[in-house]
N, CA, C and O atoms as a Tripos MOL2 file, in Angstrom:
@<TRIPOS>MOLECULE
protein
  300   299    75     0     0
PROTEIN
NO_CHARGES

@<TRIPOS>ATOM
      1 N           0.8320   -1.1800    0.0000 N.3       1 UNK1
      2 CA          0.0000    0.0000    0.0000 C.3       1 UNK1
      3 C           0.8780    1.2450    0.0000 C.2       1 UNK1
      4 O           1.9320    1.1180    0.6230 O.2       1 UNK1
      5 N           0.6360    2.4950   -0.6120 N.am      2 UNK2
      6 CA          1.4380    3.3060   -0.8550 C.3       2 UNK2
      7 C           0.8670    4.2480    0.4780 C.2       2 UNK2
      8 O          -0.2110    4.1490    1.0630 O.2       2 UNK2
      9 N           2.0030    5.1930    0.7280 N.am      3 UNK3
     10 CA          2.0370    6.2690    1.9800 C.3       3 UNK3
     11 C           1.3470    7.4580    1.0970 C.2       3 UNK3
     12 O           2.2120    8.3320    1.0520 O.2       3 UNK3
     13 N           0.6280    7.7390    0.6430 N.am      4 UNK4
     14 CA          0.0710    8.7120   -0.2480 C.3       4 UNK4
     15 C          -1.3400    9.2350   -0.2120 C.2       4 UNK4
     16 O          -2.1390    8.4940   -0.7850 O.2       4 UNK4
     17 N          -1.8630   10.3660    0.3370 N.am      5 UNK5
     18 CA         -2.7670   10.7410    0.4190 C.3       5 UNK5
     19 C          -3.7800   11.2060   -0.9110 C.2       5 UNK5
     20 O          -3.7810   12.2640   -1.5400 O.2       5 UNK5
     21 N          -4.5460   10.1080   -1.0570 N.am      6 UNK6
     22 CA         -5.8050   10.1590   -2.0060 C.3       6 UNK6
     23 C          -6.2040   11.3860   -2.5180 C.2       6 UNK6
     24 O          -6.2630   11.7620   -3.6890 O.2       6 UNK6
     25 N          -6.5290   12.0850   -1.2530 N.am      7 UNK7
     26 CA         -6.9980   13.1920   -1.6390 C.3       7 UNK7
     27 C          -5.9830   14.5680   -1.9020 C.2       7 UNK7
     28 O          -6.1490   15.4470   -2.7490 O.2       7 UNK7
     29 N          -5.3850   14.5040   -1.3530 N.am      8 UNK8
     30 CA         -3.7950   16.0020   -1.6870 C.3       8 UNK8
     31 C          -3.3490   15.7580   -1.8600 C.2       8 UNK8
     32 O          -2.5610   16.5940   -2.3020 O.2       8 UNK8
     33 N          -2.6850   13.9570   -1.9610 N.am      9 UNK9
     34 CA         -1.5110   14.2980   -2.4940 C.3       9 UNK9
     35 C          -0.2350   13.9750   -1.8090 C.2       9 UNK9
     36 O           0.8250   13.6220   -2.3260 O.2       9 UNK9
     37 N          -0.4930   14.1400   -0.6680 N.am     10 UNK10
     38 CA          0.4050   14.3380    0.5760 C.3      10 UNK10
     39 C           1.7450   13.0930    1.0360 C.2      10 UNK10
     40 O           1.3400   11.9610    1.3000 O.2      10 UNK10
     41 N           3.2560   13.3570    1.1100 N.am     11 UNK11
     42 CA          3.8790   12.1520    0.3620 C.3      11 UNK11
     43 C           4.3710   12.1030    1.7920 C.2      11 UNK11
     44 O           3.8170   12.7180    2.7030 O.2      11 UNK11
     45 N           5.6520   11.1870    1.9710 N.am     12 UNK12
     46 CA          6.1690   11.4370    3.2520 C.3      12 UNK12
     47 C           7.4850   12.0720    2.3650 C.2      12 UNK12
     48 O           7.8110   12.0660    1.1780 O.2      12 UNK12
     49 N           7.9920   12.5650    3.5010 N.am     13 UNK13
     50 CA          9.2260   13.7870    3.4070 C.3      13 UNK13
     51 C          10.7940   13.5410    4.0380 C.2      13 UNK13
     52 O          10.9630   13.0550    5.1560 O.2      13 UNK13
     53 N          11.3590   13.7480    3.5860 N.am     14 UNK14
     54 CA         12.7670   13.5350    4.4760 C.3      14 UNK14
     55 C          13.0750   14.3700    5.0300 C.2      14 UNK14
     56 O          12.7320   15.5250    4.7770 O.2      14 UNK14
     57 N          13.9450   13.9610    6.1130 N.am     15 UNK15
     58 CA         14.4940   15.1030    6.9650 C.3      15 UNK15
     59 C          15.9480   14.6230    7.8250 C.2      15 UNK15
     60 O          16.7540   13.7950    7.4010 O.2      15 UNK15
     61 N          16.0540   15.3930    9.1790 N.am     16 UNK16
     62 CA         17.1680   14.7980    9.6370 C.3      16 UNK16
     63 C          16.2460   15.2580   11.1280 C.2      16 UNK16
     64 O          15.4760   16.1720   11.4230 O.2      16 UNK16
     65 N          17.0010   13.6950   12.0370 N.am     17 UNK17
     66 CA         17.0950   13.7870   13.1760 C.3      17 UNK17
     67 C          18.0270   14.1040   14.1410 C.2      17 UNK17
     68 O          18.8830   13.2710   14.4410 O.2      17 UNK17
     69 N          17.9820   15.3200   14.7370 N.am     18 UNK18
     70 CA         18.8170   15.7700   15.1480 C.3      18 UNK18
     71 C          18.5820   15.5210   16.7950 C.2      18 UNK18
     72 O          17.5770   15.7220   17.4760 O.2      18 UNK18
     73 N          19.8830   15.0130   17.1570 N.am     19 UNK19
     74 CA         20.4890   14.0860   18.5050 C.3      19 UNK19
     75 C          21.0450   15.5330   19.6440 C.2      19 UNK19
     76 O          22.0460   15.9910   19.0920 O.2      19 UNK19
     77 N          20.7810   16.2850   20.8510 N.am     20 UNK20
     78 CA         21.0870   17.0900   21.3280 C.3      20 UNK20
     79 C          21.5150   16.7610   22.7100 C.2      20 UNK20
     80 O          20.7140   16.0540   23.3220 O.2      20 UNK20
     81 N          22.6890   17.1390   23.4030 N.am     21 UNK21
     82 CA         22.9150   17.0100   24.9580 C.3      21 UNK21
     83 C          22.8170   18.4120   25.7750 C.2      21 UNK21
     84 O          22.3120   19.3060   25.0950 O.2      21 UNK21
     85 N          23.1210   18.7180   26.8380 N.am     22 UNK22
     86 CA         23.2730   19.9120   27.4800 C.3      22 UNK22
     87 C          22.2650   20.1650   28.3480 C.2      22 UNK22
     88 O          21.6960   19.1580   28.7710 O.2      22 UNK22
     89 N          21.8670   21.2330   28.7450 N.am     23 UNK23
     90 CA         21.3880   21.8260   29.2010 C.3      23 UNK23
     91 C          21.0810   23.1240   28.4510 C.2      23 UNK23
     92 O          22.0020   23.6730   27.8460 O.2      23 UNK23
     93 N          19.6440   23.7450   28.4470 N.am     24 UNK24
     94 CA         19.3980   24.6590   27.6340 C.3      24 UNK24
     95 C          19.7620   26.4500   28.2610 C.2      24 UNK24
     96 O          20.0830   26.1980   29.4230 O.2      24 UNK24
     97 N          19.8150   27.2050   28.1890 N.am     25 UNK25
     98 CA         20.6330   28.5130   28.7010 C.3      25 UNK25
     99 C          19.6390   29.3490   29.2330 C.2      25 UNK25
    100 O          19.7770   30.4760   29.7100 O.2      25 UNK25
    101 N          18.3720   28.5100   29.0670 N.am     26 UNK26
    102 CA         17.2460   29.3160   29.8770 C.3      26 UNK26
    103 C          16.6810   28.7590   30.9490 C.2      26 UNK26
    104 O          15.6710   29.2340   31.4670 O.2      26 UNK26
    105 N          17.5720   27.1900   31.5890 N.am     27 UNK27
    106 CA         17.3200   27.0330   32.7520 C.3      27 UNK27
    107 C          19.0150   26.3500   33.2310 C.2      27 UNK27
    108 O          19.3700   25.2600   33.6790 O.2      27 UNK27
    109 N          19.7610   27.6400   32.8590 N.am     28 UNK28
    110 CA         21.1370   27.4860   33.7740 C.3      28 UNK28
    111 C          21.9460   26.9110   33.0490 C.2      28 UNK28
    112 O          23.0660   27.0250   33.5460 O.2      28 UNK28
    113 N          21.9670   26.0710   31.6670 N.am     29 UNK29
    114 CA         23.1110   26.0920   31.5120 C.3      29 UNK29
    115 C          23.7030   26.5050   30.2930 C.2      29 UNK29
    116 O          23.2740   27.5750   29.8610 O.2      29 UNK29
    117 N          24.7160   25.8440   29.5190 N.am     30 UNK30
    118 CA         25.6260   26.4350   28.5500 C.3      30 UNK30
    119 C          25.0930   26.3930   27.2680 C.2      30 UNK30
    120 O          25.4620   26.8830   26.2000 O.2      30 UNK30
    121 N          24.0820   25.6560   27.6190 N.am     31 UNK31
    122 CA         23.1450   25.2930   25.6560 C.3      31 UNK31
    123 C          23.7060   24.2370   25.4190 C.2      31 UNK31
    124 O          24.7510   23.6690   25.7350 O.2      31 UNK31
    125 N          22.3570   23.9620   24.4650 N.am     32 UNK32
    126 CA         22.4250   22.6220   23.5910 C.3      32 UNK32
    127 C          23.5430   22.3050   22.2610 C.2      32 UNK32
    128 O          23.7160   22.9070   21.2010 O.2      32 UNK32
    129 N          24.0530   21.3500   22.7170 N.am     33 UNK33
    130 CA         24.9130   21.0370   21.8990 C.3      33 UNK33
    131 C          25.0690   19.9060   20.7340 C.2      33 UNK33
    132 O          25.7790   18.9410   21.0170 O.2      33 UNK33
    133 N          24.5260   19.9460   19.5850 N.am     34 UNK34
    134 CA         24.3500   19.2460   18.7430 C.3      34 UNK34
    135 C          25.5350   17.8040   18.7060 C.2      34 UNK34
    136 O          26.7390   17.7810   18.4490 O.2      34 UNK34
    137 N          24.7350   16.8900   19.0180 N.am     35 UNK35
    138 CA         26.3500   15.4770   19.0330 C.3      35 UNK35
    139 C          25.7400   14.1560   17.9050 C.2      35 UNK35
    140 O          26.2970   13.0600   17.9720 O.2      35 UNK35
    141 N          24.4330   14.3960   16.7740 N.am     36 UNK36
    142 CA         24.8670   13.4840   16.1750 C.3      36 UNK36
    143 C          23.4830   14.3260   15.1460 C.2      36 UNK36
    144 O          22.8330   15.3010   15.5240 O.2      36 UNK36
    145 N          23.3280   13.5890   13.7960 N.am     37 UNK37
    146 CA         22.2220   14.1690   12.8200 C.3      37 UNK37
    147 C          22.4110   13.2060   11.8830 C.2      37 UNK37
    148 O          23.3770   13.2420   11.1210 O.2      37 UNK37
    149 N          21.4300   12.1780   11.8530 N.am     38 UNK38
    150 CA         20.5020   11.2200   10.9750 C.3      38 UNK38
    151 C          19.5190   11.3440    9.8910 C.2      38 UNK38
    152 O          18.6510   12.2120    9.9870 O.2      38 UNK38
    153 N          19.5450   10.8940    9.3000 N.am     39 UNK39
    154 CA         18.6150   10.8120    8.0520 C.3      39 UNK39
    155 C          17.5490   10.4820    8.3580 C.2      39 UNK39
    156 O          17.7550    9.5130    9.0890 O.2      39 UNK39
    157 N          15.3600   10.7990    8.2250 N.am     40 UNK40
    158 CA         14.8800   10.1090    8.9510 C.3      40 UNK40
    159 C          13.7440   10.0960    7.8170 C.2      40 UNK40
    160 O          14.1200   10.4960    6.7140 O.2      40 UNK40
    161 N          12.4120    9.6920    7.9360 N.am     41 UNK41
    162 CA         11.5120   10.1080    6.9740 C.3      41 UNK41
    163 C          10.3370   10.1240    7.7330 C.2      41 UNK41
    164 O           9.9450    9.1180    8.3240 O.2      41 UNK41
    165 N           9.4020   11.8220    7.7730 N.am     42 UNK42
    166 CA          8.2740   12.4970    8.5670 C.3      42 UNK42
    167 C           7.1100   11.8220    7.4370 C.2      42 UNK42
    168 O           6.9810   12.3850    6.3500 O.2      42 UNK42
    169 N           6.1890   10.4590    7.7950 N.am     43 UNK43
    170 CA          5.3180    9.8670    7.4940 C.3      43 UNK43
    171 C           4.1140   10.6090    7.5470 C.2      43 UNK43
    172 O           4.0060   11.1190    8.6620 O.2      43 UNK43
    173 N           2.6290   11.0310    6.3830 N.am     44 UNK44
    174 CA          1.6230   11.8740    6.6570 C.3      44 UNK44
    175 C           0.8190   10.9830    7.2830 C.2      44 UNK44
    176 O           0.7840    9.7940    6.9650 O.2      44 UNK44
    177 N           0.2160   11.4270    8.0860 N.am     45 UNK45
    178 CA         -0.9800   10.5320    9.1850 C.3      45 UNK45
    179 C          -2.1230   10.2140    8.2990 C.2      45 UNK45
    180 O          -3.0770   10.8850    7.9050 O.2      45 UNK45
    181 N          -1.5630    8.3990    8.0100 N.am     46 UNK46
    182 CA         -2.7500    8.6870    6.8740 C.3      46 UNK46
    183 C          -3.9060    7.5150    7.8790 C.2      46 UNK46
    184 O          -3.5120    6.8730    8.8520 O.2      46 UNK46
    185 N          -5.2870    7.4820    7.3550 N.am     47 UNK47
    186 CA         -6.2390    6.6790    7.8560 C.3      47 UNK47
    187 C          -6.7820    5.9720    6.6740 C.2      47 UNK47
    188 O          -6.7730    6.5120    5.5680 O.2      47 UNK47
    189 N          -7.1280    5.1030    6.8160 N.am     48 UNK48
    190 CA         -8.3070    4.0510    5.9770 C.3      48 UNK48
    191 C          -9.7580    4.4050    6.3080 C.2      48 UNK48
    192 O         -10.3310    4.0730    7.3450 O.2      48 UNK48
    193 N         -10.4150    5.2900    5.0640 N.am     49 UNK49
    194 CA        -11.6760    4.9870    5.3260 C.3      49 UNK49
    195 C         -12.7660    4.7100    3.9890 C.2      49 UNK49
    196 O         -12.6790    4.4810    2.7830 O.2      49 UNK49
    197 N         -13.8010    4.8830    4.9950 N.am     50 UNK50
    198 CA        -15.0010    4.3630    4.0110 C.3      50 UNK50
    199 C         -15.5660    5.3680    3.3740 C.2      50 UNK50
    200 O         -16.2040    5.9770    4.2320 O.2      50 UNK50
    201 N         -15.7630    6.1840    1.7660 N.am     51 UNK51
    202 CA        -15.7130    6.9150    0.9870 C.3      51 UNK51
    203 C         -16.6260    7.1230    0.3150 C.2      51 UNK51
    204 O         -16.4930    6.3150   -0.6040 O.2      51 UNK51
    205 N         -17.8870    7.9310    0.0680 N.am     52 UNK52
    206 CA        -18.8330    7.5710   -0.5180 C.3      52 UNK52
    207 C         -18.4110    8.5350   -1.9860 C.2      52 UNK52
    208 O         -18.1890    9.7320   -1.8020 O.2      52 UNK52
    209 N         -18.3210    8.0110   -3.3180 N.am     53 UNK53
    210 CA        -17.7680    8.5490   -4.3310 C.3      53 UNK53
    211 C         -18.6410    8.0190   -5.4680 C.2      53 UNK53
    212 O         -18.6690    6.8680   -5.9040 O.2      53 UNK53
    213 N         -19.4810    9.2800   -5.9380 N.am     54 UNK54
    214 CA        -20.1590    9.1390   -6.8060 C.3      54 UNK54
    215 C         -21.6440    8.1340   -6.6300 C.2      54 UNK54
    216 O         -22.4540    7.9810   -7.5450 O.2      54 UNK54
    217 N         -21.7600    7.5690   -5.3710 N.am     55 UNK55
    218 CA        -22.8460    6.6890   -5.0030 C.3      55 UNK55
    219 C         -22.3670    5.6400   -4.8360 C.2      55 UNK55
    220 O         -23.1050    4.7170   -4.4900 O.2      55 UNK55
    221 N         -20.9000    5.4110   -5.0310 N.am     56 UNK56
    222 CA        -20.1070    3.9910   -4.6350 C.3      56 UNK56
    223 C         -19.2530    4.1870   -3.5150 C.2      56 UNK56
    224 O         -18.5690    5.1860   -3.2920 O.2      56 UNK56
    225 N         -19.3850    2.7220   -2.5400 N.am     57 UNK57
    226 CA        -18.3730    3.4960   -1.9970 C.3      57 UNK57
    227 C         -17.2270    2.5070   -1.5290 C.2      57 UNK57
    228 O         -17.1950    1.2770   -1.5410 O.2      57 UNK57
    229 N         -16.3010    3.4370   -1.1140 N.am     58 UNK58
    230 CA        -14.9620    2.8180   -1.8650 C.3      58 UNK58
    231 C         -14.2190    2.9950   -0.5300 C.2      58 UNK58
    232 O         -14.7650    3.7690    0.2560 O.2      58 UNK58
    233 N         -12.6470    2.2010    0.0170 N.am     59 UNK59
    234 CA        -11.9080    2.8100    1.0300 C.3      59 UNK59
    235 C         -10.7550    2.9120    0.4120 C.2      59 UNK59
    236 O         -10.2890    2.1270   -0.4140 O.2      59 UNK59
    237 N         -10.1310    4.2330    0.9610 N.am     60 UNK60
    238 CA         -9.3710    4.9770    0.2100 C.3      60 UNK60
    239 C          -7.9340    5.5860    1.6380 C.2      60 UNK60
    240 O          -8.1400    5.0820    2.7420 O.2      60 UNK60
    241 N          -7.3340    6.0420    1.5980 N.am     61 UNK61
    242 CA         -6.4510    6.3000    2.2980 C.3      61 UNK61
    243 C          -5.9610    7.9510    2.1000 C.2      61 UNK61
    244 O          -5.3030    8.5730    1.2660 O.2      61 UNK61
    245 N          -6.6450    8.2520    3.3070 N.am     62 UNK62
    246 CA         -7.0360   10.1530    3.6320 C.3      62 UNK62
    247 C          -5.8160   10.2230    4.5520 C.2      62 UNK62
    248 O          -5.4260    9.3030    5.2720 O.2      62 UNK62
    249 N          -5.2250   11.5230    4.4250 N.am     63 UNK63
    250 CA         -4.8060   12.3200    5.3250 C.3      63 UNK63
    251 C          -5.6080   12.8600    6.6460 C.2      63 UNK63
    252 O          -6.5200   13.6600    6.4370 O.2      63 UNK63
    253 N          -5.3390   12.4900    7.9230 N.am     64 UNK64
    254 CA         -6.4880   13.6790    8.6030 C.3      64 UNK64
    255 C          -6.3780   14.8900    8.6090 C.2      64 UNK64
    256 O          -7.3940   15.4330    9.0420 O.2      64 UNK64
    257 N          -5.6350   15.5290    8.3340 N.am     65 UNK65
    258 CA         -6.0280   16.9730    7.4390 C.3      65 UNK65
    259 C          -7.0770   17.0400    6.8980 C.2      65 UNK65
    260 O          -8.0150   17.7900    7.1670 O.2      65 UNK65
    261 N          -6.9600   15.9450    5.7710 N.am     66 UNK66
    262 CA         -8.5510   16.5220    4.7470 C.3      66 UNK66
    263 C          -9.8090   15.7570    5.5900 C.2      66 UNK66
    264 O         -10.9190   16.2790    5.6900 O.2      66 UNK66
    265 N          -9.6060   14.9750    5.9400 N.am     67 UNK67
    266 CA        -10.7750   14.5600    7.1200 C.3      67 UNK67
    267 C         -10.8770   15.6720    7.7080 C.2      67 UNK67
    268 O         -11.5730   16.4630    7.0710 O.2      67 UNK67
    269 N         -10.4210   16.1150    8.7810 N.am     68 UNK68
    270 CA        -10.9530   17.4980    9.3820 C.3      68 UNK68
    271 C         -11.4030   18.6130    8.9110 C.2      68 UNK68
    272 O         -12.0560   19.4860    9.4830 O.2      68 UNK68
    273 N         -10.9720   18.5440    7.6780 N.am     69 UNK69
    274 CA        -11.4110   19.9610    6.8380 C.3      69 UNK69
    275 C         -12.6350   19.3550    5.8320 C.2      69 UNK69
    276 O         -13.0230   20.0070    4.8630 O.2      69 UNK69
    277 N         -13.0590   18.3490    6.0970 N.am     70 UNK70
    278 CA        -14.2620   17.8100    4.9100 C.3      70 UNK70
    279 C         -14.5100   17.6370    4.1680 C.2      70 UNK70
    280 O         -15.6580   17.6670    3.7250 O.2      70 UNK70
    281 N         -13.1060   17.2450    3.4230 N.am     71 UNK71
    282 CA        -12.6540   17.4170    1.4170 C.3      71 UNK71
    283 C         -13.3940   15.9410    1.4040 C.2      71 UNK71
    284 O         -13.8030   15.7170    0.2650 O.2      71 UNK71
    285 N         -13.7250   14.7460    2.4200 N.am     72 UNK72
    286 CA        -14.5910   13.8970    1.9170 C.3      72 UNK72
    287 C         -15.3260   13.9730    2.0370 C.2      72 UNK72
    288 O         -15.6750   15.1520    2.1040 O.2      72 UNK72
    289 N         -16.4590   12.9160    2.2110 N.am     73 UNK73
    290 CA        -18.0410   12.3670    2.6100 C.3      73 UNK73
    291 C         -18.2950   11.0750    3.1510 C.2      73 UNK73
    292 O         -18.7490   10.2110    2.4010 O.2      73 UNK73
    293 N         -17.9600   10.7050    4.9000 N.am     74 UNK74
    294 CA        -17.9670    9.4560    4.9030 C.3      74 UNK74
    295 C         -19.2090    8.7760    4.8940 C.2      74 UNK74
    296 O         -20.1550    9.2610    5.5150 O.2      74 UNK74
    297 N         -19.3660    7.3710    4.0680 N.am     75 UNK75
    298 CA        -20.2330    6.4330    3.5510 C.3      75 UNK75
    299 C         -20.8220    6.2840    4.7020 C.2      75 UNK75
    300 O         -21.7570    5.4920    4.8200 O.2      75 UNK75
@<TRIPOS>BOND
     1     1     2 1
     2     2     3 1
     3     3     4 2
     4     3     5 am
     5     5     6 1
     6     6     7 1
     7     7     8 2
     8     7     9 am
     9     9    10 1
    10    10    11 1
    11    11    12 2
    12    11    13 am
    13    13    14 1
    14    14    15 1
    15    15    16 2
    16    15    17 am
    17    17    18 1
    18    18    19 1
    19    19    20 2
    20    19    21 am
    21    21    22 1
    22    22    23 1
    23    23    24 2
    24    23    25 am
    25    25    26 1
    26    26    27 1
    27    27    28 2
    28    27    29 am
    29    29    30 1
    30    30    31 1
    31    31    32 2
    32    31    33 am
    33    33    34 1
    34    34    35 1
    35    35    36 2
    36    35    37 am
    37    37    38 1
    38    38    39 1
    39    39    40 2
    40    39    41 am
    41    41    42 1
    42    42    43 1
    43    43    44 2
    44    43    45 am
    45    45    46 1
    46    46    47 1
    47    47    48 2
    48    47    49 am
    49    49    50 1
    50    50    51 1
    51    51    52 2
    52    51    53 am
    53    53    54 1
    54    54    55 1
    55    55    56 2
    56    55    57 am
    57    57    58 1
    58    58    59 1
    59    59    60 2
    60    59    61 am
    61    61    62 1
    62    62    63 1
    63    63    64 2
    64    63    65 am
    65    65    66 1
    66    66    67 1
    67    67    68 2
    68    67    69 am
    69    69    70 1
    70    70    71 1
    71    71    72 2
    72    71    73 am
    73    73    74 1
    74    74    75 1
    75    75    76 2
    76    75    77 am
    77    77    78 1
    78    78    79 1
    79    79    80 2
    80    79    81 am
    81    81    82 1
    82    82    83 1
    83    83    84 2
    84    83    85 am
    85    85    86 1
    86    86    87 1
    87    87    88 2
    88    87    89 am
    89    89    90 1
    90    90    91 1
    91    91    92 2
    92    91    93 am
    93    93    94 1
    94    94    95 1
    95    95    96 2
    96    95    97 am
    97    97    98 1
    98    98    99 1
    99    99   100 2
   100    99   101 am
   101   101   102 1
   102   102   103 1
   103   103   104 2
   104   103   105 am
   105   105   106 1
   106   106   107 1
   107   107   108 2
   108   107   109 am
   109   109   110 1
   110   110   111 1
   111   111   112 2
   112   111   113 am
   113   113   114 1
   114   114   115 1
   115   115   116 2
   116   115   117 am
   117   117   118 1
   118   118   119 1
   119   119   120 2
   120   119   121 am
   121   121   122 1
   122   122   123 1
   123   123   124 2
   124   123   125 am
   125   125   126 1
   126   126   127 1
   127   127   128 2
   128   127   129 am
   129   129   130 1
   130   130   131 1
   131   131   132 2
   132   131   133 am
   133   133   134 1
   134   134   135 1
   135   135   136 2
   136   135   137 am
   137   137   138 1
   138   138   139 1
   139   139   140 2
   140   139   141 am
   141   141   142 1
   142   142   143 1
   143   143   144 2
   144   143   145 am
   145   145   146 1
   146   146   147 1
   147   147   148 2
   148   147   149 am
   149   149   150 1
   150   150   151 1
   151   151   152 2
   152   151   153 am
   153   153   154 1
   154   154   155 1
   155   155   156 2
   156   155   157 am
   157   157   158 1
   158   158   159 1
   159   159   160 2
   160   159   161 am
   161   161   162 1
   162   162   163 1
   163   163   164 2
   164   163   165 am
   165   165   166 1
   166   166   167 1
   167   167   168 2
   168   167   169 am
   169   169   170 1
   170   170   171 1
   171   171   172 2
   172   171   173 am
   173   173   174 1
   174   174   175 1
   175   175   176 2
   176   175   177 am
   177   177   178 1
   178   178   179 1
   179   179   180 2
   180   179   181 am
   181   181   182 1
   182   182   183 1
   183   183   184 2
   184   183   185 am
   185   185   186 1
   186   186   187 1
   187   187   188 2
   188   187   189 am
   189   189   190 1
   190   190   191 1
   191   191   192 2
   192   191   193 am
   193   193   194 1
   194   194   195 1
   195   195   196 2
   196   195   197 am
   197   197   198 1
   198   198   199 1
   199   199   200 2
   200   199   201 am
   201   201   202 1
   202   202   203 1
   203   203   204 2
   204   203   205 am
   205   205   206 1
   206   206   207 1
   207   207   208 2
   208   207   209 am
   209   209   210 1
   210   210   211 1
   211   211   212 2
   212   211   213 am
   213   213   214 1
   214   214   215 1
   215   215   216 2
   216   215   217 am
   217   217   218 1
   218   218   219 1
   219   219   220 2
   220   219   221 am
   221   221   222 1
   222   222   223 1
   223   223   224 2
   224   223   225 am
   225   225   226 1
   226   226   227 1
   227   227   228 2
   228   227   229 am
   229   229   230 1
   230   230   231 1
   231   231   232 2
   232   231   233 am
   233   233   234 1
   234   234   235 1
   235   235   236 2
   236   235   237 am
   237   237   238 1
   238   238   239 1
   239   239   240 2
   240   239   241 am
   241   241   242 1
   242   242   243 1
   243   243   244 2
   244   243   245 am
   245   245   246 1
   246   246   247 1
   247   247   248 2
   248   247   249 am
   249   249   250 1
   250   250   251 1
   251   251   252 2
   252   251   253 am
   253   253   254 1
   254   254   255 1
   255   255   256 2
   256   255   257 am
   257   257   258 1
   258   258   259 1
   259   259   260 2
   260   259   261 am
   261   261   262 1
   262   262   263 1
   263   263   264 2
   264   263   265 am
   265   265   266 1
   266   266   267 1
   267   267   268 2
   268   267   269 am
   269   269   270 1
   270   270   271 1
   271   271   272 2
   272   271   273 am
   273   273   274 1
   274   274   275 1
   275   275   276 2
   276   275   277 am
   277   277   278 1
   278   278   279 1
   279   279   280 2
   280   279   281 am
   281   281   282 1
   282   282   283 1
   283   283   284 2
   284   283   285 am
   285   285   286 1
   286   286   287 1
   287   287   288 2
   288   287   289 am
   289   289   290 1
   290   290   291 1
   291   291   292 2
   292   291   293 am
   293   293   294 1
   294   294   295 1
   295   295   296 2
   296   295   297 am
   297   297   298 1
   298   298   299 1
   299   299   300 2
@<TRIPOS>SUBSTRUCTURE
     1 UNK1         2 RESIDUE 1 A UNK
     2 UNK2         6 RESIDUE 1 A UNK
     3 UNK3        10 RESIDUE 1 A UNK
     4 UNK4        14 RESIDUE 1 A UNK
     5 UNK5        18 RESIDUE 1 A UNK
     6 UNK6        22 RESIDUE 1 A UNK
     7 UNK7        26 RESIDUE 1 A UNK
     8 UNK8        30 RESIDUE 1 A UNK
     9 UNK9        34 RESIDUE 1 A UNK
    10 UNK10       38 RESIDUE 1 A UNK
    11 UNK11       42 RESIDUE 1 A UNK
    12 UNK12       46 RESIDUE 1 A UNK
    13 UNK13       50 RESIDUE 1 A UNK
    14 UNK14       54 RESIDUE 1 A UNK
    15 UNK15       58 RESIDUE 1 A UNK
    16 UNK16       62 RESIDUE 1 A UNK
    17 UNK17       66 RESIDUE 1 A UNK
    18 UNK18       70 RESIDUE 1 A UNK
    19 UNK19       74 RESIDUE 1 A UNK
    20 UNK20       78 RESIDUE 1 A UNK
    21 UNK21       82 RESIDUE 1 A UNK
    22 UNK22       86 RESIDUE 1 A UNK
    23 UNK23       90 RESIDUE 1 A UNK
    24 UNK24       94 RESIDUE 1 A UNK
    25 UNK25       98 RESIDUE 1 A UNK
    26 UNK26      102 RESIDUE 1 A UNK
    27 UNK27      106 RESIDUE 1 A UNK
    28 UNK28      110 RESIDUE 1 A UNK
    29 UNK29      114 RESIDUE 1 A UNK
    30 UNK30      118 RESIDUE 1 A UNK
    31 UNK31      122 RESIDUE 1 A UNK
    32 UNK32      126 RESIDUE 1 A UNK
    33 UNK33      130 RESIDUE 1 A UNK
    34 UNK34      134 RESIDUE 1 A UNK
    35 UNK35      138 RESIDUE 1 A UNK
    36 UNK36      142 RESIDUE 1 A UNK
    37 UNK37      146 RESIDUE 1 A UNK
    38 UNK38      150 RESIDUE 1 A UNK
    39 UNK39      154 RESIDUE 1 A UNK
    40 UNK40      158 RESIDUE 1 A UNK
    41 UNK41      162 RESIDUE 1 A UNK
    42 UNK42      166 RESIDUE 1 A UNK
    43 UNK43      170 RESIDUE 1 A UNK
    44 UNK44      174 RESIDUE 1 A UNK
    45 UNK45      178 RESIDUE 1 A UNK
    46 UNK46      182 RESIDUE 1 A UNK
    47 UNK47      186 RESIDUE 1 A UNK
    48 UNK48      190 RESIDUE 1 A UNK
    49 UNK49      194 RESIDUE 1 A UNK
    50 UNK50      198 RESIDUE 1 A UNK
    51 UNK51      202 RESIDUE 1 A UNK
    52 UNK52      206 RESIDUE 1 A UNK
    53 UNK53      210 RESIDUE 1 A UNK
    54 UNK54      214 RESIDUE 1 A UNK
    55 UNK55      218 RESIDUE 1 A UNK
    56 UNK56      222 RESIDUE 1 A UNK
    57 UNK57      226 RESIDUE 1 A UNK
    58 UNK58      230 RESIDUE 1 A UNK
    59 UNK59      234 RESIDUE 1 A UNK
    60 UNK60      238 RESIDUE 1 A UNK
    61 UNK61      242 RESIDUE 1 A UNK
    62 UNK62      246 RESIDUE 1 A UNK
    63 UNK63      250 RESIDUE 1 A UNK
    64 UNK64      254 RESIDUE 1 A UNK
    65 UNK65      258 RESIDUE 1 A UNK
    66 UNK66      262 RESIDUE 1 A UNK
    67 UNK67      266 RESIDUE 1 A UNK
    68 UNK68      270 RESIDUE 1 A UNK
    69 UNK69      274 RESIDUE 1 A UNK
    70 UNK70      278 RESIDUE 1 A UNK
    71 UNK71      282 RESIDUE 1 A UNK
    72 UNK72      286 RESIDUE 1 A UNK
    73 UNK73      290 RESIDUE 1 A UNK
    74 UNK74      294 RESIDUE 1 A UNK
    75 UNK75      298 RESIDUE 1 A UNK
C-alpha cells in the first residue's frame, strides 16, 4: 500500500534527526549542543476509510487533514 494521500496528495518527506545534549541557557546552563544528525523520513498521518464517491463506496487512504477539513463524505 502506498504512503500517499488520495486526496492532496500528501507524500512522506525527508528530513534529519537531530540528537542534542546539554542543558538549555534558559534554565542554567551552557546550551544545547548538537552530538549526532541522521537521516529520517516524517510519514503523513494517513487513515483508511469508508468513501462515498459518486454513489459507490470505496476505502481509500485520507490524510487527517482533509478529514478534518471535509474534502470527503464518509459512507
Amino acid at each position: 500500500m502506498s504512503r500517499i494521500c488520495a486526496v492532496c496528495g500528501k507524500i512522506p518527506v525527508r528530513g534529519n534527526q537531530i540528537t542534542r545534549t546539554g542543558l538549555p541557557k534558559k534554565t542554567g546552563g551552557f546550551g544545547l549542543k548538537t552530538t549526532g544528525i541522521s537521516r529520517r523520513i516524517f510519514f503523513p498521518n494517513l487513515q483508511t476509510v469508508k468513501v462515498n464517491i459518486n454513489g459507490v463506496v470505496k476505502r481509500i487512504r485520507v490524510c487527517t487533514k482533509c478529514i478534518k477539513a471535509g474534502k470527503i463524505q464518509k459512507a
